[in-house]
ZAMIKE-515719 format. One record per residue (C-alpha): y, x, z; residue in three letters. Coordinates in steps of 0.05 Angstrom, whole numbers, plus 5000, padded with zeros to 4 digits. Last residue first. Example, Ala and Ser with C-alpha at 12.3 -4.5 7.8 and 13.67 -1.06 7.14 Angstrom:
residues 2
497952735143SER491052465156ALA
END
This chain:
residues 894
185790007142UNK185089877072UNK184289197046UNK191789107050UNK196188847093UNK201689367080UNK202489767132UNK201290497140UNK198390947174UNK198491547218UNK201392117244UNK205392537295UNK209993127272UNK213493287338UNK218892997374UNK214692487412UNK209292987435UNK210792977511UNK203892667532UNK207692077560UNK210991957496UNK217891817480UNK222791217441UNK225291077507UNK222991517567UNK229191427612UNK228190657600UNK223290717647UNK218890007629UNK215089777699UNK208789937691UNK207990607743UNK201690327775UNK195389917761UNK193289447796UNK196888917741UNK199388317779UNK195687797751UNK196987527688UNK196588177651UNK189788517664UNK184987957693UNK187887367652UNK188587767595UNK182587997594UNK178787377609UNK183087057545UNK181587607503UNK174087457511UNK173986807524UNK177886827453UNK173287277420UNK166686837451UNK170286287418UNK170786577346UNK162886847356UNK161186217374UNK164785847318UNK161986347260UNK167886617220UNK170987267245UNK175187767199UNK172288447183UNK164588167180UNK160487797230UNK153787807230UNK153087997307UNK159288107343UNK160588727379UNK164788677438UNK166889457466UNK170289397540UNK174789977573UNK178490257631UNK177991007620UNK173391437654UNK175492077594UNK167391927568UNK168691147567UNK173991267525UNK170291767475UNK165691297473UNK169290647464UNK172591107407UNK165391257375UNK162990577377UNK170390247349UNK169990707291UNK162190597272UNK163689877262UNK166190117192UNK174589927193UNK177090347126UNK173189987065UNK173089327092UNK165589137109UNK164688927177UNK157688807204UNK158188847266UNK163988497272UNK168588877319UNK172288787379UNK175189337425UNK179589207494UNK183589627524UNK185689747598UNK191390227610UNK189490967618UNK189191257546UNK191391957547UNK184592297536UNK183391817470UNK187892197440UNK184492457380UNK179891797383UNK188691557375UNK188291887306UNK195392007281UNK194492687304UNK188492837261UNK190792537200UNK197692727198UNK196493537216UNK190593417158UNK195393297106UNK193393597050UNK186293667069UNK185592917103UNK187392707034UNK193692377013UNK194991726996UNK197691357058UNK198890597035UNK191690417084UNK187690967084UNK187491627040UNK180792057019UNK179492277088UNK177091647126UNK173191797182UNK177692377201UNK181591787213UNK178991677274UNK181491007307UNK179890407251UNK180589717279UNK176589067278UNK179888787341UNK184289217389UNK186988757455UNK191489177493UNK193289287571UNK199589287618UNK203389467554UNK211189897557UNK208890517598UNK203390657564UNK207190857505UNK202891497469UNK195991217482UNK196890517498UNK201690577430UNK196190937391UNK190190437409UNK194889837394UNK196990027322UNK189590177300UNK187989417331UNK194589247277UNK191089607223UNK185389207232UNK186888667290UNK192688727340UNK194188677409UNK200288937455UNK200088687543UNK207088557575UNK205288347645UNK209388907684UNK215188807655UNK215188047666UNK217687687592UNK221887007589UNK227587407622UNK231487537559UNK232788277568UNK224688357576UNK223588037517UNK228988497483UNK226389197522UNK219688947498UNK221288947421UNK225289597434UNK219489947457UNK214789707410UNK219789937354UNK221590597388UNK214190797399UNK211590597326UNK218291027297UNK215391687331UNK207791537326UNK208991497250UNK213392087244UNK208492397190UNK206391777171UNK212791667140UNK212292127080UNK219092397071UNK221892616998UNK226992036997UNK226491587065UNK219891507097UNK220390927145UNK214190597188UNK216889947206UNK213589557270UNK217388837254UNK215688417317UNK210287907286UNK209387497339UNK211887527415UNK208787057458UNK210086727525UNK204386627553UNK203085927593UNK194585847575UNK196785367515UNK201685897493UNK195586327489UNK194385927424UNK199586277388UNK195986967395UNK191486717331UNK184386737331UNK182486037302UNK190085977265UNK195285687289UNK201485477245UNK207885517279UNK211485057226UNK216885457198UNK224985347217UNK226885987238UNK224486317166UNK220886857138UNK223087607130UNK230087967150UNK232288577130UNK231589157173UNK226789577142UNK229989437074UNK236289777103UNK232290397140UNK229090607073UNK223190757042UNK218190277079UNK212090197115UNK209689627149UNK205789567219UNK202088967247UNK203988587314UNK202388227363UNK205288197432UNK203187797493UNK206887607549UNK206687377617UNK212386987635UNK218887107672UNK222486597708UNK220385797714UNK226685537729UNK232786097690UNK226386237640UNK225385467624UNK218985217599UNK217284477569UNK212184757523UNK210685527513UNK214485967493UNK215186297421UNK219286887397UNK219587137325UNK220987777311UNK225488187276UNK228688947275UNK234589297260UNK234090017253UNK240090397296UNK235491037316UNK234390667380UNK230990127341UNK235889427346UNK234388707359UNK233988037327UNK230787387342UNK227586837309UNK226286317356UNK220685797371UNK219085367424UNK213084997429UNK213984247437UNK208483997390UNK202884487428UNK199983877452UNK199183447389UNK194984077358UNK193383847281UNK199383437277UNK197482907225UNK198182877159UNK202382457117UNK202182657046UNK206782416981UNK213882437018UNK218282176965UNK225482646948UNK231082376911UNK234482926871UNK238482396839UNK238582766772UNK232082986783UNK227082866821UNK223183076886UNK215982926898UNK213683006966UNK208283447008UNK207683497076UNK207384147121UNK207584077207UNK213083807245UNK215084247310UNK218984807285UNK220284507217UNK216384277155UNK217384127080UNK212984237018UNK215984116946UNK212683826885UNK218183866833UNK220883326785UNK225883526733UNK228183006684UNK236383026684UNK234983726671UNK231583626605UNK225084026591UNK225884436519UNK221484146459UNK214883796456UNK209583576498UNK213583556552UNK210883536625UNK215183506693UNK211283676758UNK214584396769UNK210684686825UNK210584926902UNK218284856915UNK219285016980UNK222184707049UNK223684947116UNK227284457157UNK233084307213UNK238884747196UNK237185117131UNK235284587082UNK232784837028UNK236684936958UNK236984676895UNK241684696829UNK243185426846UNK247985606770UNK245686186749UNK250386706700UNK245587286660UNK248787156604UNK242087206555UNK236986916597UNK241186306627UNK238886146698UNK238285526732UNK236985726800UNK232085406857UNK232485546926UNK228385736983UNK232785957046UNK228586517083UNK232086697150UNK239986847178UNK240187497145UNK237987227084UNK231687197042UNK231386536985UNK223786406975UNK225986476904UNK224185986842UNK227986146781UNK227685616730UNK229385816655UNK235785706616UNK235985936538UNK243385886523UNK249285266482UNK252284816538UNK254484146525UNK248283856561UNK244084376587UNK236384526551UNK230884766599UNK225585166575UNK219285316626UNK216085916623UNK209085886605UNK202985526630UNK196885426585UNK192084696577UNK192984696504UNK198684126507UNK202984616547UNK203484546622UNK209384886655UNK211985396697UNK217285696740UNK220486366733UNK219786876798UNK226786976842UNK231887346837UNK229387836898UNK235188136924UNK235187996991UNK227988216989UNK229288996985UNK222989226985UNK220789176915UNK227489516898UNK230989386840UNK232289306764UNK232288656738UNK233888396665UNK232689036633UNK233589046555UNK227488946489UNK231289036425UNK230188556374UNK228488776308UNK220388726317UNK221087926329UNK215887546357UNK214687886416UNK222387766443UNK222588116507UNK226788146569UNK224988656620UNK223688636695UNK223689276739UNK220689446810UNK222290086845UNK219290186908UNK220290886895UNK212291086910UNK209890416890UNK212390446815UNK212589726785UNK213189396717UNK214188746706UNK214588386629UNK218687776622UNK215987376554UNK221887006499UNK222986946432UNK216186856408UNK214386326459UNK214486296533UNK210286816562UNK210687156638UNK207987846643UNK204788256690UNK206188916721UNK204489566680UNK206490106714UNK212490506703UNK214890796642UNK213090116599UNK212890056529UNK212489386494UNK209388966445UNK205889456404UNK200889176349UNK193689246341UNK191589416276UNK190088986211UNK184889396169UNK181188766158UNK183688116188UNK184588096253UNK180287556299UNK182287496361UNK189387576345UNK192788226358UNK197388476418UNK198688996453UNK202589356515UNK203590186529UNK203490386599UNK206191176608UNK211091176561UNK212991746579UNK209292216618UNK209292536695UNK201592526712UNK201592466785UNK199591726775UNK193291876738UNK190891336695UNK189591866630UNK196991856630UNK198091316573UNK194890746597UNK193890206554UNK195189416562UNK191788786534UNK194688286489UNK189687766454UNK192187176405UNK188586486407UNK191985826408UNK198786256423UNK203886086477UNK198686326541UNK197386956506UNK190087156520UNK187787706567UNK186088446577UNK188388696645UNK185789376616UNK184589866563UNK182290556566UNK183290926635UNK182390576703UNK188390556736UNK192991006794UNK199290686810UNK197790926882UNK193791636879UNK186991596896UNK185391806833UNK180791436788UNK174091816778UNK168491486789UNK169190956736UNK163790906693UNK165590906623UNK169490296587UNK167190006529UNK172189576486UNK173788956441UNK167188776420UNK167788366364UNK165787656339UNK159687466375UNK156586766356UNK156786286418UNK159385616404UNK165385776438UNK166886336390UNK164987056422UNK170187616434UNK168588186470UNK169488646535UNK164789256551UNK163989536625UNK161790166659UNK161490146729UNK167790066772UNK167189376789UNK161189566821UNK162789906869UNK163890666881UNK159191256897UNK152991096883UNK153990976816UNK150990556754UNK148590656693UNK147890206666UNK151789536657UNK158189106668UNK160088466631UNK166788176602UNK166787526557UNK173187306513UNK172686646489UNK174286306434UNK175985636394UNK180085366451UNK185685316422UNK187685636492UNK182186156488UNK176386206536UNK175386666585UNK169186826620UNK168487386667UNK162487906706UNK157287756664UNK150888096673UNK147088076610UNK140887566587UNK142587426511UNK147886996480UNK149586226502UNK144185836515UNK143985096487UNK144284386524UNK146683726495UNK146583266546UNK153282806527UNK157183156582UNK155383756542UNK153384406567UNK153885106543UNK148585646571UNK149986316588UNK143586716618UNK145687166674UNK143087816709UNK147087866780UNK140687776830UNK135888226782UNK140688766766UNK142688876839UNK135388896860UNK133789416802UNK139889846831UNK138589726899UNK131089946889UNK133190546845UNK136790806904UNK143390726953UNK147890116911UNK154690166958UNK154489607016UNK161790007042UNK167190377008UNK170390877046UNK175591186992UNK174991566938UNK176092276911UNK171592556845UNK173893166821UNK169193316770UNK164894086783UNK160593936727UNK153894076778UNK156993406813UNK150393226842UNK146992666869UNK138792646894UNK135192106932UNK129592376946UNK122492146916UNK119291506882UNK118991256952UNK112591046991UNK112990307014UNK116790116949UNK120689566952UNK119089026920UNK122788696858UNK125288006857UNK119887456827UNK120487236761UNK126087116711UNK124286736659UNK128586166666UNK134986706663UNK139586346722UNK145686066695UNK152586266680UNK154985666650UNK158685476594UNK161884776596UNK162884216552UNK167183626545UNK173983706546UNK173984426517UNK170885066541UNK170784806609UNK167885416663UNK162285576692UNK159186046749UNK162086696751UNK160587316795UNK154487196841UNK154886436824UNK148386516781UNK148185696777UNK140685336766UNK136885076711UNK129984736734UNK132684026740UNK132983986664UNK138183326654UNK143483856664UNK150183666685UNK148083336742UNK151282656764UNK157882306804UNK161881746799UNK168981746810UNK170081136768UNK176281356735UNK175582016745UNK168582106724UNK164082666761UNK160983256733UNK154583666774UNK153584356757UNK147284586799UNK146085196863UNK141085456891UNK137385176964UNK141585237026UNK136885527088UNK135285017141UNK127785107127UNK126884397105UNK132184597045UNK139484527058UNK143784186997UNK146784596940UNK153284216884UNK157184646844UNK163084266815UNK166584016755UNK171483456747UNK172882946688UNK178482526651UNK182783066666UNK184383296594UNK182884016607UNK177483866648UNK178683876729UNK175984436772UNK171684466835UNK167685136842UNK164384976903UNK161384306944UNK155584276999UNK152183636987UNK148783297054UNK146282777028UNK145582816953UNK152182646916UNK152081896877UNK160281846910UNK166582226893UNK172281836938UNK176281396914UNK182481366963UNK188580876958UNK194281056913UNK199681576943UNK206781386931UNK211581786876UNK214481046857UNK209781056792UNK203281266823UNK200081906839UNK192981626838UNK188181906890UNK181582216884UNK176682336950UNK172182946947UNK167383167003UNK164083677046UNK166984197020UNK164184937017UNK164285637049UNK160986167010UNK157386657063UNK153587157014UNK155887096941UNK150986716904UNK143786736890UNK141786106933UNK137486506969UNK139087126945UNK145086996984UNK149287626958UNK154888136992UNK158288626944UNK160089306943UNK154589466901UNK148489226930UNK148688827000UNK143288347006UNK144187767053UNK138987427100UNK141586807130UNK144686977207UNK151386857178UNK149486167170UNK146486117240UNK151786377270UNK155185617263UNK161185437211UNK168585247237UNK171384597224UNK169184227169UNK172584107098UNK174783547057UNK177383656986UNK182783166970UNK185183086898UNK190982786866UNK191382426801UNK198082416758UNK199583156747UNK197483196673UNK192083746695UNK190383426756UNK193583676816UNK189683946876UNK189983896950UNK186184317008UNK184283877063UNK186383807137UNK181584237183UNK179283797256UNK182384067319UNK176684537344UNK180785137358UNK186284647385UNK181184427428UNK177885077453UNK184385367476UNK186184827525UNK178484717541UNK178185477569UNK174785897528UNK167285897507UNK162986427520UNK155786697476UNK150186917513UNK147887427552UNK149987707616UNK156488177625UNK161287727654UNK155487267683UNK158287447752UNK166187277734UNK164386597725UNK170686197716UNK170686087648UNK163986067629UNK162185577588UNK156185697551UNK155285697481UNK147985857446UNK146185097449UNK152185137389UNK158284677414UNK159684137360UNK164484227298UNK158384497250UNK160684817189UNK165685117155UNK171285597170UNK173786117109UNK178085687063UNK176085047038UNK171285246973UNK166685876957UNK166986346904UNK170586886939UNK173986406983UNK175085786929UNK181485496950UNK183685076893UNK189185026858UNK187685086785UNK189484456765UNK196584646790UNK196585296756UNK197085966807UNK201786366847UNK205285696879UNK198085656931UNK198385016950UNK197684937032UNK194584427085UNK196584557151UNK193484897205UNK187085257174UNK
END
């Protein structure tokens, strides 16, 4: 990770990159070369010997540069936290043992989700009066060598939470305990005296349900060894669908196979609940049950407990087996059960599509303890035409008798979210993927006689005119809601809108003080467009009572440019005086002159398009001519031709550089085109995949006609690369625009989508209703027509529903069997992104030896050189017909 980030989707106290349950993103461990490393970067004999590569120095040190920490705000915002990480994490994590049962990955080792991450360390520091950092205090009384998870404050700060596992002689991790540590002091200790009562982490571990005690999913004490497996089987492994049920879904991978996985998946995720005191008190918490989430009530005298049981499927993952969700007080008697959802099999693979019964069941952030929950009224089918077809509730916890549920709003889209404020104000979203068509509505859930109304209405994709999301803050029972603002002389209910500001001319955060019932905004903050890029991440002001004044705002904001990378600072109101809070350094000091550029372009068929352009340090293109250039890219898909066009982030970003990312080729003297918009358009009735091949072509070729056009890019050194959908996106153009790429890099991709017939990526029809789409969207289909050198990497043990490691053997085969120039690298342990340091630098010595060979040098092969006679076409002469595919999105799908 570059720079550090907050995430602005989520509480302050609640910011904390956990990683599926892990902490510090996705790269931990050891910094130092593995014995399993060799550098080999100028031995072409050992090209296809054993062992793991490492790239040249220039790449390897940015890749190593050490990882700035994540930050999080205490609850009443005047402590900071700084939770260390280490750089990337050895093979030999991923080489632990790992059972896969029901869509999920688990350590039974520590009985957690597989590959958690961690930190390394916590250091506290004291916002203080003048917005300056205090010195560090760092959490100390950990055992050597602590790995850290879960991290979160108590409601009234005074303490923090965390997981705490060290390495057992073997090297693996042993299980995981709740530790607490003091504020003040920063001192450190277990929660539990008993050193015998460990964390189940596989779905929840704890959480505060009040300011000093916890309930945590433990593991039961009697719970004995896990089941064997059978040497001789209890007998085949039978399904049927005698009923005749439609049942349609997608790829999923690790899926529970036989009574084995199904007892093994029962004994790893089985929890006992136990509440814990800071004063020692210990008690458990209901009976043994897999829990799957804890909630408790604002008050907080409840909490509302989901778990999953029998039976289970074969056929979709667990979060699709049956569930029940119920109320409990804190002190654990049961108070209702709330629902019990079947087995889920059957949700159609339409988008919009939900399980049926009731869902996204929560607790109002304004209330101490009052449910709302959501209903669907078509069964969960999105080809179901019906209105309403989402209806919203509420009721308290615990209704008196014969009190029934009562409506808070009907919705003929999809249910979206909602935003709560009091009783005279919530914003409920509703969404409807297949129009883009996004709406917000105004509600007063206290009062039956007024009438809800539309406050937006528009297009999901249109981001110039996105409003803007409301900003938060902290009530006295630990909620957010919509922050109240009260304007002197003026009479209207003003909220905060926060926007990330799109223009033609790049993202321009602002802030707008909006009134609710006129509609008028006033923009009382904006970024700075020249020089920096700057956000609001939070609203820092707290008042226990009333409306927020404006003369007392105080936001945390980030701010970086081309060439300075993210800091924090405290802004305030009226003055708007902003304090820098952070003061990291650059995490790649040589890279600091990089040039960066938005640019802008135009499709053949008059789309605009966007990309941002980088070169490399100190280079000129009228001194130093053409480069060599890499482009990567991922497709979107859209509904109309303006959206496509608009513009998305901003000129002024800091080039961030992830440990795969093209950007570090500009070390190696690429110049490097990132992100060059690749929109898939279906307008009204149209499905875009079927002209996907069509509107891919035109964009890549217009995105290399521009480079080209500005001299920093040779024509016959332009290589395309891509991972997931992006690696899918680089197959098809070497296949249908070979003229434009010298060669391709194809990571983690999906390439028959045969493969994948129940819908991929946004597309949702099945390979039978649109099987002309499927099969000539496939580039295995056209594997014949490949003759420019491509390269395919995959983890071997990748498990994103649409990219099985199966897809990149069969295509290098089918490659290999036409004689074309190719090279499969399959990684061992890795998954659909890369995490293990040798397997990250063997990627890049990888891409970088390809590169080098296939689009540094003067390319052997012929006929390069872009013929503009050919633009928007295909070699095989199939640009005009119906050709396939994908699309965007950035999704799980691919």
């Amino acid at each position: 990770m570059a720079s550090s980030r907050f995430s602005s989707s989520v509480p302050l106290n609640a910011i904390v990159s956990e990683n599926g349950g892990g902490g510090g993103g996705g790269s931990n461990g050891s910094v130092s070369s593995s014995s399993a490393l060799v550098d080999t970067e100028n031995d072409e004999n050992s090209v296809l010997g054993v062992g793991y590569r490492l790239p040249p120095a220039e790449i390897r040190d940015i890749v190593d540069a050490p990882p700035l920490p994540i930050l999080s705000f205490s609850p009443h915002r005047d402590k900071l936290l700084f939770l260390k990480r280490r750089s990337l994490r050895p093979i030999s994590e991923l080489a632990k043992p790992e059972e896969k049962l029901a869509g999920i990955r688990i350590d039974g080792q520590c009985n957690c989700r597989s590959r958690m991450s961690f930190y390394t360390g916590i250091g506290i520091h004291q916002l203080m009066p003048d917005d300056s950092l205090g010195p560090e205090k760092e959490v100390h009384g950990l055992p050597d060598g602590a790995k850290i998870n879960f991290v979160t404050w108590s409601p009234d700060g005074r303490h923090l939470s965390f997981s705490v596992r060290v390495d057992e002689e073997d090297g693996s991790s042993g299980k995981l305990r709740v530790w607490v540590a003091d504020v003040e002091t920063g001192k450190a200790r277990p929660l539990f005296q008993n050193t015998d009562i460990y964390v189940n982490a596989v779905f929840e571990n704890f959480v505060w349900v009040n300011d000093s005690t916890l309930l945590v999913c433990t593991i039961p004490s009697s719970r004995g060894d896990p089941p064997k497996k059978p040497l001789v089987p209890h007998g085949p492994k039978v399904q049927s669908n005698e009923q005749k049920n439609i049942i349609q879904a997608r790829t999923f991978q690790d899926l529970l196979k036989d009574k084995y996985d199904e007892d093994l998946f029962d004994y790893y995720a089985t929890i006992q609940l136990v509440l814990g005191s800071l004063d020692g008190t210990v008690m458990e918490f209901g009976t043994p049950a897999i829990y799957t989430s804890l909630d408790p009530s604002p008050d907080p005298k409840y909490i509302l407990i989901s778990t999953i049981h029998r039976p289970y499927s074969f056929t979709v993952p667990c979060s699709r087996f049956p569930k029940k969700v119920a109320v409990w007080t804190t002190d654990g008697k049961f108070v209702r059960e709330l629902c019990h959802l079947p087995l889920a099999e059957d949700i159609p693979i339409a988008f919009n599509s939900v399980r049926k019964g009731m869902r996204s069941i929560s607790w109002r952030a304004d209330k101490p303890s009052t449910l709302y929950w959501v209903e669907t009224q078509d069964g969960g089918d999105a080809r179901i035409e019906v209105s309403p077809r989402d209806i919203g509730y509420t009721q308290s916890a615990e209704p008196v008798e014969g009190e029934q549920p009562e409506i808070l709003h009907k919705l003929d889209l999809r249910y979206g979210g909602i935003y709560w404020c009091d009783d005279s104000l919530a914003l409920v979203y509703e969404s409807w993927y297949k129009t883009r068509r996004i709406q917000t509505w105004v509600i007063s859930p206290g009062s039956k006689e007024y009438n809800p109304r539309i406050l937006f209405d528009r297009s999901s994709e249109d981001v110039y005119s996105d409003p803007g999301s409301p900003m938060l803050r902290r009530t006295p029972l630990g909620t957010y809601v919509i922050a109240k603002l009260k304007k002197e002389n003026y009479e209207g209910t003003y909220v905060l809108l926060n926007g990330s500001g799109a223009t033609p001319e790049g993202n321009i955060p602002f802030i707008d003080l909006f009134d609710i019932n006129t509609g008028s905004k006033e923009r009382i903050w904006k970024s700075d467009k020249e020089t920096y890029y700057e956000c609001v991440v939070a609203l820092m002001s707290d008042k226990k009572e009333g409306d927020l004044n404006l003369d007392e705002l105080k936001f945390l904001i980030s701010k970086e440019s081309k060439t300075e990378n993210t800091q924090y600072y405290i802004l305030r109101w009226p003055d708007k005086k902003a304090s820098q809070i952070t003061k990291f350094p650059h995490p790649y000091p040589q890279l600091k002159s990089l040039q960066k550029e938005m640019i802008r372009y135009e499709r053949k068929d008059g789309v605009q398009l966007t990309a941002t352009l980088y070169l490399p340090p100190n280079y000129d293109p009228a001194k130093d001519g053409p480069l060599p250039c890499l482009i990567w890219s991922y497709p979107g898909e859209f509904k109309s031709k303006v959206a496509a066009g608009q513009v998305r982030g901003s000129p002024n970003e800091f080039a961030s550089i992830g440990s795969t990312s093209a950007l570090l080729w500009l070390a190696r003297r690429f110049a490097i085109l990132a992100g060059p918009t690749i929109p898939i358009i279906g307008e009204g009735n149209e499905e875009a995949n079927d002209r996907y091949v069509e509107q891919l072509v035109a964009s890549a070729e217009a995105a290399v006609l521009e480079v080209i056009r500005r001299g920093v890019a040779h024509p016959n050194k332009i290589a395309v690369g891509g991972h997931s959908y992006g690696a899918f996106m680089t197959a098809n153009l070497l296949a249908h625009a070979p003229h434009l790429f010298c060669c391709g890099i194809a990571r983690s991709g999906a390439y028959n989508r045969t493969l994948t017939p129940f819908g991929f990526q946004n597309e949702d029809r099945t390979l039978w209703e649109a099987t002309n789409t499927y099969v000539e969207m496939s580039p295995f289909v056209s594997a014949n027509k490949i003759k420019k050198p491509i390269l395919l990497i995959h983890g071997e043990e990748d498990n994103n529903p649409g990219t099985l490691p199966m897809q990149s053997d069969r295509f290098f085969n089918a490659l290999k069997g036409h004689g074309a120039l190719c090279r499969l690298v399959v990684l061992p342990f890795e998954s659909h992104g890369y995490s293990a340091r040798e397997s990250i630098m063997h990627v890049l010595w990888e891409t970088d030896r390809w590169l080098n060979k296939y689009c540094s040098s003067n390319p052997s092969d012929s006929g390069q050189d872009v013929d503009k006679s050919k633009e928007g076409g295909n070699e095989a002469g199939d640009s005009e017909g119906k050709v396939v595919a994908g699309s965007g999105g950035g999704g799980p799908e691919n």
